[in-house]
C-alpha positions as CSV (number, residue, x, y, z in Angstrom):
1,X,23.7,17.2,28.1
2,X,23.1,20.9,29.2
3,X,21.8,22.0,32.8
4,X,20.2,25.4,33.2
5,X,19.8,25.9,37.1
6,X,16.5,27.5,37.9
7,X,16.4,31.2,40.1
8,X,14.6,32.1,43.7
9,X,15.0,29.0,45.3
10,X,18.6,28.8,47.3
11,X,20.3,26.1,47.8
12,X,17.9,23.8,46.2
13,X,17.3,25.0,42.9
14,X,15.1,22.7,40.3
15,X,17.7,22.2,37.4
16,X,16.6,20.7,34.1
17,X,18.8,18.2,31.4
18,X,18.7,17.1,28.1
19,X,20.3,16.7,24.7
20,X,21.1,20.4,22.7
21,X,21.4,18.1,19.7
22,X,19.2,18.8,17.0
23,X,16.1,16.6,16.4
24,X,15.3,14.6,12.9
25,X,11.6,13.5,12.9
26,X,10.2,12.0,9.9
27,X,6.9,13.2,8.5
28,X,4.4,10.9,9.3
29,X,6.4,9.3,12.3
30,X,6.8,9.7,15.5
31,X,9.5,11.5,17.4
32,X,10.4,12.8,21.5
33,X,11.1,15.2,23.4
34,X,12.6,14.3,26.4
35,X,13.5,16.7,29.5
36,X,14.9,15.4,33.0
37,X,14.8,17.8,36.8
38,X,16.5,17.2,39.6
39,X,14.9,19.0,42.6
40,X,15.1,18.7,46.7
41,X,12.4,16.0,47.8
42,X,11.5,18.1,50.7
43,X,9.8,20.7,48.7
44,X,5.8,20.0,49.2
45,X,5.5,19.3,45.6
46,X,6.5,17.5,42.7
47,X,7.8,20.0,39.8
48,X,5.9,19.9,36.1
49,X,7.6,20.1,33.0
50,X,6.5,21.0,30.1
51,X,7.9,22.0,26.7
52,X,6.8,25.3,24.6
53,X,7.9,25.8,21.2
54,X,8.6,29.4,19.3
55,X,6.1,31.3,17.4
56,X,5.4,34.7,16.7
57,X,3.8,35.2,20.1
58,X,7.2,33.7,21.6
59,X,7.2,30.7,23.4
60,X,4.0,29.0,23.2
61,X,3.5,25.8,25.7
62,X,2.4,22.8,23.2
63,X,-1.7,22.1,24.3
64,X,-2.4,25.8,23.3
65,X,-1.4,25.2,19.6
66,X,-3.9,23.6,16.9
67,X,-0.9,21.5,15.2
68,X,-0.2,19.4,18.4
69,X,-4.2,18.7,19.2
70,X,-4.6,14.9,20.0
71,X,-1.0,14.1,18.9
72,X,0.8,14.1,22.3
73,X,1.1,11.8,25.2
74,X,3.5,12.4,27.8
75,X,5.4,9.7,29.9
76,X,7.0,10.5,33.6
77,X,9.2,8.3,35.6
78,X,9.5,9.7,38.8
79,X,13.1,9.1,41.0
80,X,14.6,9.9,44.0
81,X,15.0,13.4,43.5
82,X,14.6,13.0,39.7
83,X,11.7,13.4,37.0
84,X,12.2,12.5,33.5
85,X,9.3,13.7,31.2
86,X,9.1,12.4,27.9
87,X,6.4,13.5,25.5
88,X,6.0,11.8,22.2
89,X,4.2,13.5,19.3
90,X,2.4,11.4,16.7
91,X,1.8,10.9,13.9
92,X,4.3,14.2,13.2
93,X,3.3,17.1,10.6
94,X,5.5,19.4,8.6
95,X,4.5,21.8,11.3
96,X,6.2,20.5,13.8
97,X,9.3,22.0,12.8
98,X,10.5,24.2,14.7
99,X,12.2,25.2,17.8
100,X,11.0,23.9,21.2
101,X,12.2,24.6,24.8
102,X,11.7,22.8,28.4
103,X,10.0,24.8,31.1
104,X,9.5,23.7,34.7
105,X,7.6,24.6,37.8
106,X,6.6,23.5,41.0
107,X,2.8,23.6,41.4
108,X,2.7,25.6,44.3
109,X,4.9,28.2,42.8
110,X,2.6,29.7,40.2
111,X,5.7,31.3,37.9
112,X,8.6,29.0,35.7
113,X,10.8,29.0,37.8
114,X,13.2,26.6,35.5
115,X,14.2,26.9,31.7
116,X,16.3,24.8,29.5
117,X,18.0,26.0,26.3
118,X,16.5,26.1,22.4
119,X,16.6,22.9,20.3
120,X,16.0,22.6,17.1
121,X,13.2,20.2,15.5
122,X,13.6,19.6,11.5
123,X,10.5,17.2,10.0
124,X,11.8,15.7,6.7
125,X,10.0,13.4,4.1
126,X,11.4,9.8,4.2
127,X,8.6,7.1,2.6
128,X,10.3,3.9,1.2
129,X,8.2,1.0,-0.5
130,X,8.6,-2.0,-2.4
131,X,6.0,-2.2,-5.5
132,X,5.8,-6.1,-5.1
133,X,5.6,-8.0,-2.0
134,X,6.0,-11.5,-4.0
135,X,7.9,-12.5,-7.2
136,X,8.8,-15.8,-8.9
137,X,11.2,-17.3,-11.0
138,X,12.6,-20.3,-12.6
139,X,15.7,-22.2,-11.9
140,X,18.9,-20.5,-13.9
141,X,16.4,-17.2,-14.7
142,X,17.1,-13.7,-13.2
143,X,14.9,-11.6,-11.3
144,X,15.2,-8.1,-10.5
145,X,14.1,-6.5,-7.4
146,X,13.4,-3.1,-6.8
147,X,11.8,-0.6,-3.9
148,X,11.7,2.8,-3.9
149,X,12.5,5.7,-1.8
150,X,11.7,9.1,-1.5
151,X,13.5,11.8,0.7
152,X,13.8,15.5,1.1
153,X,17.5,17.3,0.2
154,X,18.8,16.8,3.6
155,X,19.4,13.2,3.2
156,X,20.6,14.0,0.0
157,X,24.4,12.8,1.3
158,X,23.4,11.0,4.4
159,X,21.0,7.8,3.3
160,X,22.4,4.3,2.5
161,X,20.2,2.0,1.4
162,X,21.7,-1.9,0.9
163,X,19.5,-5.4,0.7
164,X,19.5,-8.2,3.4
165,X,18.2,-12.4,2.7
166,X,16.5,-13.5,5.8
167,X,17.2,-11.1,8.1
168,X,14.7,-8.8,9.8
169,X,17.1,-6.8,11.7
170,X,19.2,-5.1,8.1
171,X,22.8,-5.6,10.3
172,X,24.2,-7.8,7.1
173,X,24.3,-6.7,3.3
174,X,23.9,-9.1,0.7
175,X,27.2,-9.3,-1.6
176,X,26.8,-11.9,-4.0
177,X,23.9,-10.2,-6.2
178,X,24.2,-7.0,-8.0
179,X,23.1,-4.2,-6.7
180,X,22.4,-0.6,-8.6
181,X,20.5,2.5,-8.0
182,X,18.6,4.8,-10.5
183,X,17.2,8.6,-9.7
184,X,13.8,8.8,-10.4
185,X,13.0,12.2,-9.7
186,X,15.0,15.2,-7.3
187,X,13.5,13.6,-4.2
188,X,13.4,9.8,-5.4
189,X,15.3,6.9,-6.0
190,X,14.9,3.2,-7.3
191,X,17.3,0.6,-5.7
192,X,17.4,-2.6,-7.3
193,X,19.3,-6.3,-6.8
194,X,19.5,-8.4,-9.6
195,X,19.1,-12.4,-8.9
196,X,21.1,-13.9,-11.3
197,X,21.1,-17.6,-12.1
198,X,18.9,-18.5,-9.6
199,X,19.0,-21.6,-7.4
200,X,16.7,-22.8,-4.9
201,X,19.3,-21.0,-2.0
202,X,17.9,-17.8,-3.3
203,X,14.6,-18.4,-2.2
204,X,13.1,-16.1,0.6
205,X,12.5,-12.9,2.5
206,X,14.5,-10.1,1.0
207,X,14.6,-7.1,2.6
208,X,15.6,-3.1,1.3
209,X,16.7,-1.4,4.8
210,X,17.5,2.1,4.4
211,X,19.5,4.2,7.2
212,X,20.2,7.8,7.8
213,X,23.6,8.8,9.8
214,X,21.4,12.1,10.8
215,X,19.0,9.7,13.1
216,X,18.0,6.5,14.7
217,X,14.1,7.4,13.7
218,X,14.9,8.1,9.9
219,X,15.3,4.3,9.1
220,X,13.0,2.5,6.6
221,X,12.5,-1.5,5.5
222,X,10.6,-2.7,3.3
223,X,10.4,-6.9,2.0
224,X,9.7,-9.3,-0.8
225,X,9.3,-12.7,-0.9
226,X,11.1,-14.7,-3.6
227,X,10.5,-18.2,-4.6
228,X,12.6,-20.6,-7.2
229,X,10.4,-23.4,-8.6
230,X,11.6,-26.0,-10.6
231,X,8.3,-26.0,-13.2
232,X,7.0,-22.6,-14.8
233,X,3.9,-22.5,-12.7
234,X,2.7,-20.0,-14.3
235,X,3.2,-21.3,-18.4
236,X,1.1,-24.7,-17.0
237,X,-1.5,-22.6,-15.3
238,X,-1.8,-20.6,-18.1
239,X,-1.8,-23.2,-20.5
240,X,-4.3,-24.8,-18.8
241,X,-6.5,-21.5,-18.8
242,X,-5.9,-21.6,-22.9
243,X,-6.8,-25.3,-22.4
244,X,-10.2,-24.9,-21.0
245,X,-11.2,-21.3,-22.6
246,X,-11.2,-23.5,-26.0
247,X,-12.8,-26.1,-24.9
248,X,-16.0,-23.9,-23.5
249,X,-15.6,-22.4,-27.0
250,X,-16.0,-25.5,-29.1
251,X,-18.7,-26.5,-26.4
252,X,-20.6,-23.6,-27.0
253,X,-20.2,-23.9,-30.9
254,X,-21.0,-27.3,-30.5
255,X,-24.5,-26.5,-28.8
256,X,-25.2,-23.6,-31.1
257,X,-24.3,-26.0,-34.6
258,X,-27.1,-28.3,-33.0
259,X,-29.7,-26.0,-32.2
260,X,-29.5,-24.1,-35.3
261,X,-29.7,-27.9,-37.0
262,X,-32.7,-28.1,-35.1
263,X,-34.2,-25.6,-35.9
264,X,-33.7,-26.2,-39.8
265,X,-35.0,-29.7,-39.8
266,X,-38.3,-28.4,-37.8
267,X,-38.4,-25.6,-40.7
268,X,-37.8,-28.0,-43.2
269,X,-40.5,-31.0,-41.6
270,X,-42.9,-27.7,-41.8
271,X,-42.0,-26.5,-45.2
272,X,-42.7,-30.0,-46.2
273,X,-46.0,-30.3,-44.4
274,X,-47.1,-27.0,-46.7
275,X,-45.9,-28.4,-49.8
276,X,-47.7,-31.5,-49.3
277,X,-51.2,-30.1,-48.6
278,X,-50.5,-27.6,-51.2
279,X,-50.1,-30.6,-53.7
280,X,-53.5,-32.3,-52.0
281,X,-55.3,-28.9,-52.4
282,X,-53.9,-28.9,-55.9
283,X,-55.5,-32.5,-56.8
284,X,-58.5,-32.2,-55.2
285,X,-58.8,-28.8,-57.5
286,X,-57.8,-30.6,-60.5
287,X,-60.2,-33.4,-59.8
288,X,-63.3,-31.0,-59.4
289,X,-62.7,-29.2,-62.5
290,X,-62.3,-32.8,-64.1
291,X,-66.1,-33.3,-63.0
292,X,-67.4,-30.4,-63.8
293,X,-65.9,-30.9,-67.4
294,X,-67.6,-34.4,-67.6
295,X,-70.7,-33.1,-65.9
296,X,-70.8,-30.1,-68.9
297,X,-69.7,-32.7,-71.7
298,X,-72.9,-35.5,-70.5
299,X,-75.2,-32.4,-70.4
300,X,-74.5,-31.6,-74.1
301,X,-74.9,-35.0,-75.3
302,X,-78.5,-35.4,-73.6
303,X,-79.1,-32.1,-75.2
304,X,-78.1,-32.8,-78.7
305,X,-80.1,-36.3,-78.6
306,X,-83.1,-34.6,-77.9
């Protein structure tokens, strides 16, 4: 910790604490700034602290900058003697690197009276992910699980990444399955552990925690649940699928068979109906020119007799 005692105020100066240690947020995250005063209680007021970070105008206090706007909230615990202001900024942008200072004053004094050293706040990218949340698998079969990560170069030497069964907290590394790592990219990485003979044991939660010696914040998790079945779930319910998408089929050919059956008996009952009256129209037109030949034949006997 480093104390910078504050000037003007005798034997009771306001001093301010904290950490010169440099700060790792990750992008996207959250991360603190925390500053603690000691000051003499019988001064009529309680000091303010408040943190400024460096720009080109110099040291600019945090509410008068755009990049912090609705992403602070600020957290005193007052003591005997003792005020320990801790200001959280969230969610954090690649802005917020930078270098930030604490500043404090008492109210009725209208000038800082009080002003810590310069820390350093670095924002790096850290996202890790798990493209399935559930996989399956058969007794004796393999599986291979994978997430992803992606970080900037100066994790490059500090991440470990290792895979936990059953345990939330990533304090235990799983050493009887395989485990192997691929780059994906500069910035990216695919971590994987391969589930080899599987028994029903190896069912669960798995979980890929990833750690960073630089900070406590840059830590990432991410889970997938496994389950062993006995049966290949998946082959029956897919065979059943097959099953019933070719019975619809012959269903449908079934209908479409008898309909079009249908429909050729009723042609055929109406072809038939036309042939028939054609062959009545037919007789009765034979049968009329048979009487007008006998009608023409009696008509030339009576005329020849006479």
């Amino acid at each position: 910790m480093h104390m910078i005692q504050g000037h003007g105020q005798g034997r009771c100066p306001l001093r301010l604490f904290y950490s010169r240690s440099t700060i790792y947020a990750v992008e996207g995250g959250v991360f603190s700034l925390s500053c603690k005063a000691t000051y003499c209680e019988k001064n009529p007021s309680k000091p303010e602290l408040i943190w400024c970070k460096q720009t080109s105008n110099g040291c600019s206090f945090l509410p008068q900058l755009v990049e912090f706007a609705n992403r602070t909230k600020a957290i005193l615990h007052f003591g005997s003697g003792t005020l320990i202001s801790v200001l959280q900024i969230s969610p954090v942008h690649i802005n917020h690197t930078g270098i930030y200072q604490c500043r404090g004053k008492f109210p009725s004094l209208n000038p800082i009276i009080a002003m810590g050293h310069f820390i350093t706040v670095l924002v790096i990218k850290f996202k890790m992910f798990t493209p399935v949340s559930i996989m399956s698998g058969l007794r004796g079969d393999s599986l291979k699980l994978r997430c992803i990560v992606e970080f900037d170069e100066h994790l490059n030497t500090t991440l470990t990444v290792h895979w936990t069964k059953d345990n939330g907290y990533c304090n235990e590394s799983l050493s009887r399955h395989k485990t192997s790592s691929q780059a994906m990219a500069t910035d990216k990485r695919s971590f994987t552990l391969t589930l080899s003979n599987l028994q029903r044991e190896d069912a669960g939660v798995y979980y890929c925690c990833a750690a960073s010696k630089l900070s406590a914040q840059i830590i990432g998790m991410g889970l997938i649940n496994v389950h062993v079945h006995s049966v290949n779930y998946n082959r029956i319910y897919f065979a059943l699928v097959l099953i019933w998408k070719v019975v619809t089929l012959v269903i449908i050919i079934a209908v479409g068979l008898t309909l079009i059956c249908k429909e050729k008996s009723h042609q055929q009952k109406d072809d038939d109906t036309s042939q028939s009256e054609k062959s009545i129209k037919k007789s009765e037109e034979c049968a009329t020119k048979w009487i007008e030949v006998e009608e023409r034949c009696c008509s030339t006997k009576r005329t020849a007799k006479s």
